[in-house]
C-alpha positions in Angstrom: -8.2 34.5 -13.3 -11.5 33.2 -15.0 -13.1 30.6 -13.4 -14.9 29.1 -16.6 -11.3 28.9 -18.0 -9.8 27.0 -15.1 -12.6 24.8 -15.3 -12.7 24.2 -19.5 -9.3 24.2 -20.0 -8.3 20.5 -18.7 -11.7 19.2 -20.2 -10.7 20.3 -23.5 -7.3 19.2 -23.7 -7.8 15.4 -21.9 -10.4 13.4 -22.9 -11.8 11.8 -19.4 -11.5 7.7 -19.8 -7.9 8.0 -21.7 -6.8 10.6 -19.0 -8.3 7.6 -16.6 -6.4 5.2 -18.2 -2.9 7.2 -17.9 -3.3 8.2 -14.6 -3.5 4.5 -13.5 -1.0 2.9 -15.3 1.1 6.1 -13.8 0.2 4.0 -10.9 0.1 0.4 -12.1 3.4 -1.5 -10.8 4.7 -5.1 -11.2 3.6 -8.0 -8.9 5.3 -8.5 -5.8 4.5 -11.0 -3.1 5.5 -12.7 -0.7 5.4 -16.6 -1.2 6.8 -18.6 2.3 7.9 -17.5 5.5 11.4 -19.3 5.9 11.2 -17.9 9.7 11.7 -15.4 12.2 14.1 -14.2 15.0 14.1 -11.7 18.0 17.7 -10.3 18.9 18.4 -8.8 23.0 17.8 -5.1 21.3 14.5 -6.0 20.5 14.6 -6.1 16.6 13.0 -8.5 15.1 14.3 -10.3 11.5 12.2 -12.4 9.2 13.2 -14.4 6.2 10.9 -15.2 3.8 10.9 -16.2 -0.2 9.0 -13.7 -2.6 8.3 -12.4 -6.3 10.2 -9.4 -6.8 9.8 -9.0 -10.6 9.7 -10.8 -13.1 13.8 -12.2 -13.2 13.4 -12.6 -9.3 10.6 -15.2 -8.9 11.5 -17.1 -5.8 14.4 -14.6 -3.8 15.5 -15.5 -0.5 15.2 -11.9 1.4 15.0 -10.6 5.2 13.5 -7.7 6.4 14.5 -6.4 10.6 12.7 -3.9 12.7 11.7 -3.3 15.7 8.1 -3.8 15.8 6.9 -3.9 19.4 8.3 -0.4 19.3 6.9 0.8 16.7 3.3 -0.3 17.2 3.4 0.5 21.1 4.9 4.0 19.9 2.1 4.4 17.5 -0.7 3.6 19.7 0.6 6.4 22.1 0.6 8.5 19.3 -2.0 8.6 16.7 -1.3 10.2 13.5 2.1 8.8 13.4 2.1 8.1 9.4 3.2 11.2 8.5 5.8 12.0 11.4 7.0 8.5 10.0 7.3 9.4 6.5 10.4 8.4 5.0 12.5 8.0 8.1 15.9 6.9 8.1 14.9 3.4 9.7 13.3 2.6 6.3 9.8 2.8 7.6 7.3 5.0 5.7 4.3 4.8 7.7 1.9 3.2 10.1 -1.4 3.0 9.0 -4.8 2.0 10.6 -6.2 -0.8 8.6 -9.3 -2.5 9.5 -10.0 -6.3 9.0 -12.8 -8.2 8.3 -12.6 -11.0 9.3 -15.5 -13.8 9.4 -16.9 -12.9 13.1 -15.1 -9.1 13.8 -14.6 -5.8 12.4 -11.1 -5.6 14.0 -8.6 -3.0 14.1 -4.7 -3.3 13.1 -1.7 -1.3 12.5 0.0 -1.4 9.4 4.2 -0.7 9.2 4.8 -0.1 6.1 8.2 -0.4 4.7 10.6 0.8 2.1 12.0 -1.3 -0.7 15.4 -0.4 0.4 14.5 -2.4 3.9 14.3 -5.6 1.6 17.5 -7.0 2.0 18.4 -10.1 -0.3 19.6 -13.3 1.4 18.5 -14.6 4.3 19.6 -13.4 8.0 21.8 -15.9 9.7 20.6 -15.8 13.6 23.2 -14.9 16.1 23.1 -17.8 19.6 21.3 -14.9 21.0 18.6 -14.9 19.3 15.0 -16.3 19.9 13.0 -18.1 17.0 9.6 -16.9 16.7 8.7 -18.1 13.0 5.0 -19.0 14.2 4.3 -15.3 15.2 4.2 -14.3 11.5 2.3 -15.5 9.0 0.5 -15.0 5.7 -3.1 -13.5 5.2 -5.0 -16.1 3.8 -7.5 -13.5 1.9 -5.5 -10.0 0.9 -8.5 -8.6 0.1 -10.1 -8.3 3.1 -7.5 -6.0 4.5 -7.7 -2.2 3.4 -6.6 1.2 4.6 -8.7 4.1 4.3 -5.7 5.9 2.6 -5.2 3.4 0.1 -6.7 3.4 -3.5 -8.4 0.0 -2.7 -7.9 -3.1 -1.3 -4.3 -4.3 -0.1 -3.0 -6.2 -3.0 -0.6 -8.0 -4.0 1.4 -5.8 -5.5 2.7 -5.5 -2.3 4.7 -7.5 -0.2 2.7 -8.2 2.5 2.5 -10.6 6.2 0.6 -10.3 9.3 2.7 -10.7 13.2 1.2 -12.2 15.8 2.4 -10.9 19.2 3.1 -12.4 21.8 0.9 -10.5 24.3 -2.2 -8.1 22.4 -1.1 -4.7 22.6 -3.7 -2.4 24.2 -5.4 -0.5 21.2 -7.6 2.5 21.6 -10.5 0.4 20.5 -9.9 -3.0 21.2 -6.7 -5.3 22.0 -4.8 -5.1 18.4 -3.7 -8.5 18.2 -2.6 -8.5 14.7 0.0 -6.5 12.8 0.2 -5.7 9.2 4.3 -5.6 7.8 3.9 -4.2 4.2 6.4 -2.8 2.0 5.5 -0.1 -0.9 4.8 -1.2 -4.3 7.3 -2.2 -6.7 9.3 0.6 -8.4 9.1 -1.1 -11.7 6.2 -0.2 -13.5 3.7 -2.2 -15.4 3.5 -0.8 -18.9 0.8 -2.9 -20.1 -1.8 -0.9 -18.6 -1.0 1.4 -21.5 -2.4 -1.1 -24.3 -6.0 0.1 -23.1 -5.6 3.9 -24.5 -6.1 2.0 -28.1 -9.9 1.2 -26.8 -10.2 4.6 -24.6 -9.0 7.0 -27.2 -11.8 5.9 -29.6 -14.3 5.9 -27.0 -13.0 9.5 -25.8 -13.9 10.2 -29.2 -17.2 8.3 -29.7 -18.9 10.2 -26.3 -17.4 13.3 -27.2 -21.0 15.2 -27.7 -22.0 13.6 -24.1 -18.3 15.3 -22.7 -19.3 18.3 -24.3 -22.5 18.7 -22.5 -21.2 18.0 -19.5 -18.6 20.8 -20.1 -21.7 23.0 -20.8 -23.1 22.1 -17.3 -20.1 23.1 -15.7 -19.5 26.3 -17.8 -23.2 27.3 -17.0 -22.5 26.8 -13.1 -18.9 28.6 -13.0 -20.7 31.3 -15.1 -23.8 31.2 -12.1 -20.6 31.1 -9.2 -19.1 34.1 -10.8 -22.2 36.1 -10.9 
């Protein structure tokens, strides 16, 4: 196949800001976050349940929900195995991932696994705790600053379009780097999209159209170096 026809053809036919635009509100879902942690159990198998009140959408402002898993295992699993987001991926526990993700936070560069979870381990309602269990509500908590949380995988900074908490454990697990003695619980963005986002092809279109000659050079400068590659 041509090369200077692989490389023209998408510039031709997407003008770059508006295919910009698209390709994020593709992207672009509702706000979801968590707003209160209602508490926290352990059970004997080592699961661990918390309840907590969060935006869902836009209906579902304030929705009592509970999310269990067993997180000690997880994380303790993970450590012993690095590279475990993708053996993760979309396993039947409900667990998509876990994810380095480094904090800053005012006196450390720290490091912390993040379990991210599916939106089909959201379960509404709260969990009732059996006798059995064993509170341990001030193990979890909210990040104060979202944004100073990220993973090098992600787009950007963790938002919150996600729901998001931080576990404390009760003893720091022993990370390749440095006791972890924080762990991320996230759960993927929202499957309802944010539409809005759209509104902005009625400024990119026209500006698509006003740098058009600038475009156009740079689609010279790229045919001139296929044309250089091929020869």
């Amino acid at each position: 196949m041509n090369i200077r026809a692989v490389l023209i053809v998408p510039l031709i036919f997407s003008g770059c800001m508006t295919t910009s635009v698209i390709r994020k509100a593709k992207a672009d879902r509702q706000n979801q976050e968590v707003l209160l942690i209602s508490g926290a159990y352990s059970d004997t198998a080592g699961n661990i349940t918390i309840n907590f009140r969060a935006k869902l959408s836009k209906a579902k402002k304030n929705e009592p929900v509970h999310v269990t898993l067993p997180v000690d295992s997880l994380v303790e699993l993970y450590l012993r195995h690095p590279g475990l987001d993708t053996l993760f991926a979309e396993s039947p526990g409900g667990v998509n991932g876990i994810f380095p993700v480094l904090d800053k936070t005012a006196d450390s560069l720290g490091f912390t696994p993040n379990i991210e979870l599916t939106q089909r381990k959201v379960k509404e309602g709260f969990y009732e705790p059996s006798p059995t269990d064993t509170s341990i509500g001030g193990r979890f908590r909210l990040p104060l600053d979202v944004r100073a949380y990220h993973r090098p995988t992600f787009s950007g900074p963790v938002s919150r379009m996600r729901l998001l908490m931080l576990y404390k454990p009760p003893t720091p697990y022993a990370g390749r780097y440095q006791p972890v003695r924080d762990v991320m619980i996230s759960v993927e963005p929202s499957y309802k999209r944010k539409r809005s986002r759209y509104l902005l092809t009625a400024l990119s279109v026209p500006a698509d159209i006003i740098t058009s000659p600038f475009q156009a050079i740079g689609l010279g400068v790229m045919f001139l170096i296929a044309t250089a590659i091929k020869s």
